[in-house]
FITIGU-621054 format. One record per residue (C-alpha): residue number from 1; residue in one letter; x, z, y. Coordinates in steps of 0.25 Angstrom, whole numbers. Example, Ala and Ser with C-alpha at 12.3 -4.5 7.8 and 13.67 -1.06 7.14 Angstrom:
! FITIGU-621054
1_A_49_31_-18
2_S_55_29_-4
This chain:
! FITIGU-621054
1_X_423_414_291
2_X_438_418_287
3_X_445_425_298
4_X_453_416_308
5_X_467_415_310
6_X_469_425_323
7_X_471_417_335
8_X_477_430_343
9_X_475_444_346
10_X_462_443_348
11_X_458_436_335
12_X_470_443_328
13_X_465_457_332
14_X_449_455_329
15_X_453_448_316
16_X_462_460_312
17_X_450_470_313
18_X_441_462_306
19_X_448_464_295
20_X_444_480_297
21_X_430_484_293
22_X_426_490_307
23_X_425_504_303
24_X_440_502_299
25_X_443_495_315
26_X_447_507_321
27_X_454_504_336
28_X_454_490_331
29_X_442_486_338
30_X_447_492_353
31_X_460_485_350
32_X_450_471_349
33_X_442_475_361
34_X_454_478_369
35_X_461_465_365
36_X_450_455_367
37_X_450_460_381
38_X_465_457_382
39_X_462_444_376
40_X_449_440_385
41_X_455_444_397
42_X_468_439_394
43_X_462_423_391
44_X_462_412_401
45_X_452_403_393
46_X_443_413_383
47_X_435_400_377
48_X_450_395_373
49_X_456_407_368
50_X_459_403_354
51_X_460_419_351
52_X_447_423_359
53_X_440_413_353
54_X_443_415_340
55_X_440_430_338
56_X_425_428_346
57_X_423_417_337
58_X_426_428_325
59_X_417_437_330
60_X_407_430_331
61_X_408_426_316
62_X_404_440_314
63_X_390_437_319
64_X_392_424_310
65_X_395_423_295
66_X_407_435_298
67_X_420_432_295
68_X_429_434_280
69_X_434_448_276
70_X_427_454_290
71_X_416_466_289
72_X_401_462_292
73_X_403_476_300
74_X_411_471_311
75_X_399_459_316
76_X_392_473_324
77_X_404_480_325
78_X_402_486_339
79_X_415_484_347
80_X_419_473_339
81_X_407_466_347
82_X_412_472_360
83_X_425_464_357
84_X_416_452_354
85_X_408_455_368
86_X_423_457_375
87_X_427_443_370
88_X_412_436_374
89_X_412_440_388
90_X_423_431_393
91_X_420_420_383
92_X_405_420_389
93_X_413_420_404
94_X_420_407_399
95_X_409_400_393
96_X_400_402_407
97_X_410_396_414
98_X_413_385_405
99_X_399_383_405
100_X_398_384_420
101_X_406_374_421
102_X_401_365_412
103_X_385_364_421
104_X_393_367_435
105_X_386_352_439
106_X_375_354_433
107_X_359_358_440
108_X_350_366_435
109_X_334_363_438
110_X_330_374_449
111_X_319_385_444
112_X_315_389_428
113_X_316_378_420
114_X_308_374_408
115_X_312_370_394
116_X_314_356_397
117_X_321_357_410
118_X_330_367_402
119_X_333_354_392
120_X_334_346_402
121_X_345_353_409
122_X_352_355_395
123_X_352_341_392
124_X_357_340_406
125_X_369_348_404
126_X_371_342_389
127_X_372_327_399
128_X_383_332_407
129_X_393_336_396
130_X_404_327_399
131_X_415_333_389
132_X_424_324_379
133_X_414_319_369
134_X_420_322_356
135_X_409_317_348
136_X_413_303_353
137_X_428_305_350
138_X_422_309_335
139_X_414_296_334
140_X_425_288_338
141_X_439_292_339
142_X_438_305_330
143_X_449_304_317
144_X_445_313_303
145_X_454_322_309
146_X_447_325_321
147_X_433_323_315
148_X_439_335_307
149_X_442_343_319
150_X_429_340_328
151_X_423_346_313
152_X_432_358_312
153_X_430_361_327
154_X_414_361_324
155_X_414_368_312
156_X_415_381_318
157_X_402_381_325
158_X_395_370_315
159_X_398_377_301
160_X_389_388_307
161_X_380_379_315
162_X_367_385_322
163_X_370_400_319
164_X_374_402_334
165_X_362_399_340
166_X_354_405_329
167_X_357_419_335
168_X_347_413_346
169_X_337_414_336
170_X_331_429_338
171_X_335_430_353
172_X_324_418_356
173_X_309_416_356
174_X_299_408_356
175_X_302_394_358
176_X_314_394_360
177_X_317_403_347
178_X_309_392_340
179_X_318_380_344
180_X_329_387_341
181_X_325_392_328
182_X_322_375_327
183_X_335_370_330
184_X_341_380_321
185_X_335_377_308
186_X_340_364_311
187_X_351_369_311
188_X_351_377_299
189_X_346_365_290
190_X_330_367_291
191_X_332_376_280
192_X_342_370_269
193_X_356_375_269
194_X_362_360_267
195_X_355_355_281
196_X_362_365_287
197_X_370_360_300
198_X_383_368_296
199_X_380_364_283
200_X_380_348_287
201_X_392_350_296
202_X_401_357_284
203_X_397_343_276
204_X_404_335_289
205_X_416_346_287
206_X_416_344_270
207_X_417_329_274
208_X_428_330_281
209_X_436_339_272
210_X_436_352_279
211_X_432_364_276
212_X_418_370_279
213_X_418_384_277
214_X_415_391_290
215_X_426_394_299
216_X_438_386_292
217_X_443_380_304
218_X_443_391_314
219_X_458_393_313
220_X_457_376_318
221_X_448_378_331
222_X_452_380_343
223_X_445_391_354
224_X_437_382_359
225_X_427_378_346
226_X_428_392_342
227_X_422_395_357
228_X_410_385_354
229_X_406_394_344
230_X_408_407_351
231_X_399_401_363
232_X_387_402_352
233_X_391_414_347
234_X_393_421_360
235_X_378_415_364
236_X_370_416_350
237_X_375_431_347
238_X_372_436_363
239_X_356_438_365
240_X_359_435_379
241_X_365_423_376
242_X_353_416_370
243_X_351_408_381
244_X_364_402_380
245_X_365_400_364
246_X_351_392_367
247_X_359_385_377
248_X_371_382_367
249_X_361_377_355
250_X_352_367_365
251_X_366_360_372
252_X_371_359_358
253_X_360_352_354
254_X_360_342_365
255_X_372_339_364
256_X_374_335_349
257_X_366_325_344
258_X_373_313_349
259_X_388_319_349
260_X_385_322_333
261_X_380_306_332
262_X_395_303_337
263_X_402_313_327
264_X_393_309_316
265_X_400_294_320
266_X_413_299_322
267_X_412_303_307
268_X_406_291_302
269_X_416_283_310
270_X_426_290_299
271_X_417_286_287
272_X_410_299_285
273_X_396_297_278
274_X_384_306_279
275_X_388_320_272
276_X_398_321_284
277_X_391_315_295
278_X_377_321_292
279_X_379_333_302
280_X_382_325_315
281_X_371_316_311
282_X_361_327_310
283_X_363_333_322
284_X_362_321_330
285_X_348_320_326
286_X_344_336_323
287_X_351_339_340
288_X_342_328_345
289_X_331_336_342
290_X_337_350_343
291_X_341_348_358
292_X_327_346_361
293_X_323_358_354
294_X_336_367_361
295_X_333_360_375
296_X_321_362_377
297_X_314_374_366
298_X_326_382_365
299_X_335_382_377
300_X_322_378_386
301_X_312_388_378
302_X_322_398_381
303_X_323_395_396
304_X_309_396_397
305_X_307_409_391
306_X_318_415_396
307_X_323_407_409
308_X_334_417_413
309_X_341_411_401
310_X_344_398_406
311_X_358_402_412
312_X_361_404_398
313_X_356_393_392
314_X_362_384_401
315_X_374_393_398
316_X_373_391_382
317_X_373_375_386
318_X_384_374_395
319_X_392_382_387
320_X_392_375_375
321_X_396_363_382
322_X_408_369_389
323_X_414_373_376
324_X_410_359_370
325_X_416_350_381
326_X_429_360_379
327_X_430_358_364
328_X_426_344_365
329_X_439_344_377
330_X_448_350_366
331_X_446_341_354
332_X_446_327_361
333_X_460_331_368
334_X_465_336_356
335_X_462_323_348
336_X_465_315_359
337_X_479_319_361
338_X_479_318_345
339_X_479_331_341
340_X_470_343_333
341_X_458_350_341
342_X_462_360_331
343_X_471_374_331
344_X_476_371_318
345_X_479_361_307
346_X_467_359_298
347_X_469_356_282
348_X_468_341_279
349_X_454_337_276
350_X_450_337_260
């Protein structure tokens, strides 16, 4: 991914040193540390901090695909990940709390519970998500502009689909490693490159005329979508986060099939055919199945093997929807007061 447009100190700063091979860093790297702490403790709303955000979210990208013109070195530099550490600790402060307060009415069943009682409470807290319902606004108000945006806002996660909750893979066993380890060559297209779920989701973006290369609109999101993405990084990379990123993948699931049958409408609704349509529709019969598998042998599975896990798991879940009922808060009141969800202007469509 190209590097972003700075979005203040913060992002200015780590972006400026990037540009250094580490050995060549010097006290740059103190400087950071020291910032970020200015910066975290000086923020009122971490999970909205445009230039909080945006540097995570280019950290991060180191563990990814790394980011243009920047050193392979600096992924394990030692205190660049301190300054990474610095920034996770606040942002995972916010997220329980969000999350808190998104299951604050909801009961838990009393003792351990089994893999089935642990889908059961999932589905449970998938039912009392109450949020605006973009996906219904899409099917049937949604303009090509804003089809356009609702795309743009997902690409960010979609064009690298799977690949957080993959780092999950060697920190499970057992039956839960294998469920997983299903979903997830699902995901990745049973083998063939063009089955691919990114793949089908950049033929939705071709046919709409935007650009697909990964990373081409974050100078057009906003905090908040780059803070769904840093909610799977922060759980996939941390080992003692597996319950949580388990948690992330089986809300996900259940809470997809039928909000991706109202955006494959929306889009139809607009004339588009199959080449454009064909990712919504796949997923609305590839999640129906897959929520089973992450309820029940993943998230469950997990549970059962490890039952002190299940704060987190429940964690991962409530999390995800926090941050989803907050984007989904910021694109309908944006398009209902007619105007962008987006930062900035984006080039007419081809």
């Amino acid at each position: 991914m190209r590097i972003p447009e700075s979005r203040g100190p913060l992002s200015n700063a780590l972006f400026a040193l990037l540009a250094q091979a580490p050995a060549e860093a010097g006290t740059g790297l103190d400087g950071l540390y020291h910032l970020a702490a200015g910066q975290v403790a000086g923020t009122s709303d971490i999970i909205g901090d445009e230039d909080i955000q945006l540097a995570l979210f280019c950290l991060y990208e180191l563990h990814y695909s790394g980011l243009a013109g920047v050193s392979d070195d600096w992924e394990w530099e030692p205190a660049l990940i301190r300054v990474r550490q610095l920034v996770e600790a606040p942002f995972e402060a916010a997220l329980r709390a969000a999350a808190h307060r998104a299951a604050a009415d909801f009961e838990l069943p009393a003792g351990a519970l089994t893999s089935d009682q642990v889908a059961d409470v999932l589905f449970g807290l998938a039912a009392t998500d109450t949020g605006p319902s973009v996906s219904r606004y899409v099917a049937r108000k949604a303009g090509l502009d804003q089809l356009r945006e609702f795309l743009i806002h997902k690409s960010m996660y979609q064009l690298k689909e799977a690949d957080p909750h993959t780092w999950a893979i060697p920190r499970l066993s057992g039956r839960p490693k294998a469920a997983l380890v299903e979903i997830q060559a699902d995901e990745y297209g049973g083998g063939r490159p063009e089955r691919m779920h990114s793949a089908l989701f950049a033929r939705t973006m071709r046919g709409l005329g935007l650009d697909v290369s990964y990373g081409a609109y974050v100078d057009a999101v906003p905090a908040v979508s780059l803070a769904s993405v840093n909610l799977m990084s922060l759980c996939g990379l941390n080992r003692r986060l597996r319950g949580a990123i388990t948690g992330h993948l089986a809300i996900y699931e259940m809470t997809s099939s039928q909000p991706n049958r109202f955006y494959g409408n929306g889009f139809r609704r607009h004339g588009f055919g199959a080449d454009v349509t064909h990712y919504f529709d796949e997923h609305v019969e590839a999640d129906a199945v897959h929520e089973q598998i992450a309820g029940r042998d993943l998230a469950g599975g997990l549970v059962e093997a490890e039952p002190e896990l299940l704060a987190d798991v429940l964690f991962g879940a409530t999390a995800a929807m926090a941050l989803d009922g907050r984007l989904s808060a910021h694109l309908m009141s944006s398009w209902e007061a007619g105007a962008s969800s987006l930062r900035a202007a984006v080039p007419a469509a081809a």
